[in-house]
ROKOL-476585 format. One line per field, with one value per residue (C-alpha): residue number from 1; chain; x, y, z. Coordinates in nm, 2 decimals, m for minus. Example, Ala and Ser with C-alpha at 12.3 -4.5 7.8 and 13.67 -1.06 7.14 Angstrom:
BEGIN
nr (1, 2)
kette (A, A)
px (1.23, 1.37)
py (m0.45, m0.11)
pz (0.78, 0.71)
END
This chain:
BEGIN
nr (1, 2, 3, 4, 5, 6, 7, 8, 9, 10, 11, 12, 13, 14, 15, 16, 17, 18, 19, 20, 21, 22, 23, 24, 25, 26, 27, 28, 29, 30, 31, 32, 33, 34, 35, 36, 37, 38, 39, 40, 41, 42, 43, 44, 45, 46, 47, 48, 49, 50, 51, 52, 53, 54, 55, 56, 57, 58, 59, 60, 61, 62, 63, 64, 65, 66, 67, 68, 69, 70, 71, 72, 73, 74, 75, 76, 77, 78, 79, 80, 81, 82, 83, 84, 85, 86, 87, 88, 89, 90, 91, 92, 93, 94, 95, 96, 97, 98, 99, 100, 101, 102, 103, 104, 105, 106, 107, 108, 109, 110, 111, 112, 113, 114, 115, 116, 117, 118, 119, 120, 121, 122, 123, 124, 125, 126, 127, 128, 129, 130, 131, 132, 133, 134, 135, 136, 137, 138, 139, 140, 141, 142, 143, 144, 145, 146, 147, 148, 149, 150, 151, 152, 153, 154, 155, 156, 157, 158, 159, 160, 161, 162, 163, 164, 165, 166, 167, 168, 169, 170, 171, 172, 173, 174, 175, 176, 177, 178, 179, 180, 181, 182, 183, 184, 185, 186, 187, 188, 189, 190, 191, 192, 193, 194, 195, 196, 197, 198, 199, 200, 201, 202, 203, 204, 205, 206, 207, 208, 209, 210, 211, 212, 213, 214, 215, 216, 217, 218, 219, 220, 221, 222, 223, 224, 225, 226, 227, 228, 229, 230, 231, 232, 233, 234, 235, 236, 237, 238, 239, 240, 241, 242, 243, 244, 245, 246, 247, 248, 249, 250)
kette (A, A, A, A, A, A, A, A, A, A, A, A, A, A, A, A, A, A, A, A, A, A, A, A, A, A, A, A, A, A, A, A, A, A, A, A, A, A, A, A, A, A, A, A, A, A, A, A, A, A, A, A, A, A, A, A, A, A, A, A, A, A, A, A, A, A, A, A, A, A, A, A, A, A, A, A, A, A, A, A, A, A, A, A, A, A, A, A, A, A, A, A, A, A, A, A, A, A, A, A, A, A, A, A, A, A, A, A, A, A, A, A, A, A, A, A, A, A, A, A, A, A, A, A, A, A, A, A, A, A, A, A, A, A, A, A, A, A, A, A, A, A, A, A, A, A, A, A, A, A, A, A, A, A, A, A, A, A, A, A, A, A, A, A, A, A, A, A, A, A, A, A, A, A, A, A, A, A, A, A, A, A, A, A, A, A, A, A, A, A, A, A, A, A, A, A, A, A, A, A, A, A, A, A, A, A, A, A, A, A, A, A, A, A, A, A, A, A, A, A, A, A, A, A, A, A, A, A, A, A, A, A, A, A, A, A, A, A, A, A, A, A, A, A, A, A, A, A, A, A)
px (0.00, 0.13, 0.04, m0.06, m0.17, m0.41, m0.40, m0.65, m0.98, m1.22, m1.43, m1.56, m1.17, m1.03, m1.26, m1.30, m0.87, m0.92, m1.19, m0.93, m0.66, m0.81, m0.95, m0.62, m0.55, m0.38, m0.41, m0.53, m0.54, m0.70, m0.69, m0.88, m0.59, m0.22, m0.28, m0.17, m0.02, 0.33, 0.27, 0.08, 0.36, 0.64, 0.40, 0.27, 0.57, 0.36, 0.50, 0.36, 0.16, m0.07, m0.06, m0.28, m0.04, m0.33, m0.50, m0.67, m0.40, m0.12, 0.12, 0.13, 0.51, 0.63, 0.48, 0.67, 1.02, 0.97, 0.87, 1.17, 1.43, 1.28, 1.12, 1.21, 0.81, 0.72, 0.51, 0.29, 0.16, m0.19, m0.21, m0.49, m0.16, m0.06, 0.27, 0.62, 0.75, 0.50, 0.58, 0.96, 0.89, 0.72, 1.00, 1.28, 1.11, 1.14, 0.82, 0.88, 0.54, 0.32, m0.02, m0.27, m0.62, m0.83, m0.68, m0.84, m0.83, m0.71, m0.40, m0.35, m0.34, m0.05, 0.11, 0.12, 0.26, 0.56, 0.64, 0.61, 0.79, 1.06, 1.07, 1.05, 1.29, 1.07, 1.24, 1.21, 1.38, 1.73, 2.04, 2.14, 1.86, 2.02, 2.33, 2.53, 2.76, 3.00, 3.18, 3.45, 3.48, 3.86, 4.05, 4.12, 3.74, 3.64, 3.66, 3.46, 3.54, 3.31, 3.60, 3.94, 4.24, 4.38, 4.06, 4.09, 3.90, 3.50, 3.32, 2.96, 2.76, 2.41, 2.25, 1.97, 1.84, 1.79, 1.73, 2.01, 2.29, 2.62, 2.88, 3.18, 3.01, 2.79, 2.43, 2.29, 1.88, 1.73, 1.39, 1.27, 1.32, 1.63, 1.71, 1.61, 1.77, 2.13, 2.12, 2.06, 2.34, 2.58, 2.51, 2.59, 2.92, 3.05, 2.76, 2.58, 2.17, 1.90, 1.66, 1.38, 1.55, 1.58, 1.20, 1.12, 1.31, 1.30, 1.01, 0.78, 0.55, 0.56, 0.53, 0.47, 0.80, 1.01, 1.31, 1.32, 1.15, 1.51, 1.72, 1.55, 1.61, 1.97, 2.03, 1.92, 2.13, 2.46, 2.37, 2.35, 2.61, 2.82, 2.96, 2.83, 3.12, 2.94, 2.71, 2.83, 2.57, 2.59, 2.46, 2.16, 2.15, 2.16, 2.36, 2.64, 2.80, 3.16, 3.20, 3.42, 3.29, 3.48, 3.32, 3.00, 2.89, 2.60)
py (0.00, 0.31, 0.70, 0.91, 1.24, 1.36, 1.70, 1.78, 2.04, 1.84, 1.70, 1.40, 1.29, 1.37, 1.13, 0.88, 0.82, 0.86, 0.53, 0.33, 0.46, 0.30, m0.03, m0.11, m0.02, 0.28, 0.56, 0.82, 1.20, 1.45, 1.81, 2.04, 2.31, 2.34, 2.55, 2.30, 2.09, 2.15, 2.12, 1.81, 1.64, 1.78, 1.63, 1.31, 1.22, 1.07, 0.76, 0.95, 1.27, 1.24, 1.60, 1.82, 2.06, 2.38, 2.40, 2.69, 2.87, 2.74, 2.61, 2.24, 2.28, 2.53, 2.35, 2.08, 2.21, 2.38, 2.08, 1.90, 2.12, 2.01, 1.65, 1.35, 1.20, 1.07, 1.26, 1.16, 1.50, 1.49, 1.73, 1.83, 1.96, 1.73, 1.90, 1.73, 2.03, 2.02, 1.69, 1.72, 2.01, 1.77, 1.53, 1.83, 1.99, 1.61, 1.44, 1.04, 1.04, 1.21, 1.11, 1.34, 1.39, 1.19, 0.85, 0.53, 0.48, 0.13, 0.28, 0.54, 0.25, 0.08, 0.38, 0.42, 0.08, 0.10, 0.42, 0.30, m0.01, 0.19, 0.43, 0.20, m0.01, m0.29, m0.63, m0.80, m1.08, m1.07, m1.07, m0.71, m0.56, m0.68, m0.56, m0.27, m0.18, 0.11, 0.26, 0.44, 0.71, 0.67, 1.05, 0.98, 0.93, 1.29, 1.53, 1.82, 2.14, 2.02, 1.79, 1.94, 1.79, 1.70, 1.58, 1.26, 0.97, 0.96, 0.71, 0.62, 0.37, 0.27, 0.05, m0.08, m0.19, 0.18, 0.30, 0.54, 0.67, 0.89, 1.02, 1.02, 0.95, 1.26, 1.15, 1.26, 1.30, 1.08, 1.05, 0.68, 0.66, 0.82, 0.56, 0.31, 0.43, 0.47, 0.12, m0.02, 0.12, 0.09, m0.29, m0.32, m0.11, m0.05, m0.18, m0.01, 0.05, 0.15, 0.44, 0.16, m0.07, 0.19, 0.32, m0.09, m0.20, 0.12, 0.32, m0.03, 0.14, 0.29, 0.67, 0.93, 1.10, 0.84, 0.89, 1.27, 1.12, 0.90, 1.19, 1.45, 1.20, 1.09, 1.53, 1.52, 1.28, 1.39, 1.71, 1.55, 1.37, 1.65, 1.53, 1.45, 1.16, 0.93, 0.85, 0.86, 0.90, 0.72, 0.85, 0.76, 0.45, 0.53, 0.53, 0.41, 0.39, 0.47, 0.40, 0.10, m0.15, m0.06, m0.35, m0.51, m0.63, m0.86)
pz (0.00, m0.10, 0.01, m0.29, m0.28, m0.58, m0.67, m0.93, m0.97, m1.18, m0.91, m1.14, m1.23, m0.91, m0.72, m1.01, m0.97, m0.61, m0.59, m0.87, m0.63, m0.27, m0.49, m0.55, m0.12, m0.16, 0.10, m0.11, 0.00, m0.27, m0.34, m0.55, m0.59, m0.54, m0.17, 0.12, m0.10, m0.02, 0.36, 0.35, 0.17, 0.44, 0.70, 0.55, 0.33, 0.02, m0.18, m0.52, m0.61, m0.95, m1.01, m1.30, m1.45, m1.49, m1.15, m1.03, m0.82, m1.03, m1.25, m1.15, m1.40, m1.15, m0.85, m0.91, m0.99, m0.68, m0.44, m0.61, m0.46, m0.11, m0.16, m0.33, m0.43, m0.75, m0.98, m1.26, m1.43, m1.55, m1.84, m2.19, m2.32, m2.60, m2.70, m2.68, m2.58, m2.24, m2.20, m2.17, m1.96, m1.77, m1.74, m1.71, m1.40, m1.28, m1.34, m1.32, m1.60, m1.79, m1.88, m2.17, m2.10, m2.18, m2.04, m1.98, m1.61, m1.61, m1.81, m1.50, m1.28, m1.45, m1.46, m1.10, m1.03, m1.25, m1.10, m0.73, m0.82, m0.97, m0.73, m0.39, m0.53, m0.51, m0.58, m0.90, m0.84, m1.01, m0.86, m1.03, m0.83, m0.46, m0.46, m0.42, m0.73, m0.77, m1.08, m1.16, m1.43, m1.53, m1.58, m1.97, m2.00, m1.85, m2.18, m2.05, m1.89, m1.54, m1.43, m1.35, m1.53, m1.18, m1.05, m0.90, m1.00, m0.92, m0.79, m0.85, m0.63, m0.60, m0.37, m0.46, m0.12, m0.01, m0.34, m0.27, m0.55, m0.45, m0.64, m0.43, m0.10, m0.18, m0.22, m0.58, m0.59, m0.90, m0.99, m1.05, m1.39, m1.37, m1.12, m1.35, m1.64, m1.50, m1.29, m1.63, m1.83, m1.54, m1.50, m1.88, m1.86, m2.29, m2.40, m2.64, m2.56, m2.75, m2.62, m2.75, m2.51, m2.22, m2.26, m2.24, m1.95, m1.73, m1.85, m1.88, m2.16, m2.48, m2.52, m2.78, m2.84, m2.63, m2.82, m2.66, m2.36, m2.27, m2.42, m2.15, m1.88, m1.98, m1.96, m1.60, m1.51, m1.66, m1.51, m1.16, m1.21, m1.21, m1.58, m1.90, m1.90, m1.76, m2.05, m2.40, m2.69, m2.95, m3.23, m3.41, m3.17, m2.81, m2.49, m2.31, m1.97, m2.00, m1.61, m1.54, m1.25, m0.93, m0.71, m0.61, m0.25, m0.18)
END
């Protein structure tokens, strides 16, 4: 059972995801507008928020680049805008999804449990998923201008268990599919991977626009990373992880 908050001013959709929500046992809190929002979740630390991105008192964009800064919870943005430039806004301000109005409600609800699975590091069964692995990024691999030339060697580590990723002992804040998409290239270090493959195994659906879906979240996390390094794109093809495997610890 997870805690989601629903934040959303169309009384008929906000209680018809809230009733989906508590069938499948959730503990569902709902709001008609963005006010006491950002309290609630400081006080009642929610597992995900399903937030509408044009609410009466705000930008739901803004809300949430501003609750990121503070708070780690999911968010799935419900939004009529149909753009792809509003929906990488949506995943740049740090949105884990992003679902168009109108949706079928049984799609909402598969949403929701990829993102909590991916964002409460739920098992899956596989050995990758139970252990802590670190990485280093080698100095001859660091080309840009963030790193300096006599910078030692960084080290990346995520454990899965806690769902917790540092670079050089310093924790770094990733969204779930962030999370998702980084474990995966880092547990097949040189390897070439597809975005197709990425939006399959870490995003768990199909999306309009996923190519520029997996190339806004691969941004983010070069950019938390503190180096683009990390991640080499190959072009026309995908990604790699140009981190070598430092060790890994059951």
């Amino acid at each position: 059972m997870a805690r989601v908050f629903v934040i959303e001013d169309n009384d008929g959709l906000r209680e018809t995801v809230a009733s989906y929500l508590k069938l499948e046992a959730h503990d569902v809190v709902v709001f008609p507008r963005l006010s006491g929002v950002s309290e609630a979740v400081t006080m009642q630390s929610p597992d995900l928020l399903i937030l509408d991105v044009m609410l009466p008192d705000g930008d739901g964009f803004l809300f949430a680049r501003r609750l990121r800064e503070k708070h780690r919870v999911p968010i799935i943005f419900l939004t009529a805008r149909t753009a792809e430039s509003d929906r990488i806004t949506g995943f740049e301000v740090g949105g884990d999804d992003y679902v168009v109005k109108p949706f079928s409600t049984k799609e909402l609800m598969l949403r929701v449990r990829a993102v909590l699975a991916r964002t409460t590091g739920a098992p899956d069964g596989s050995h990758v998923d139970r252990v802590i692995a670190s990485w280093t990024l080698p100095r001859s691999r660091k080309k840009t201008t963030t790193v300096a030339p006599d910078a030692k060697e960084a080290i990346l580590t995520m454990d899965a268990a806690r769902h917790r990723a540092t670079i050089d002992s310093v924790e770094i804040d990733l969204t779930g599919a962030e999370w998702k998409i980084l474990r995966h290239l880092g547990m097949n270090p040189a390897m070439v991977v597809s975005r197709d493959k990425l939006l399959g195994e870490c995003l768990e659906y199909v999306a309009d626009g996923s190519e520029r879906t997996i190339d806004t979240h691969v941004k983010n996390i070069r950019a938390k990373l503190g180096c683009a390094d990390w991640i080499e794109t190959v072009r026309g093809f995908g990604y790699r992880f140009a981190g070598e495997p430092l060790q890994s610890e059951k």
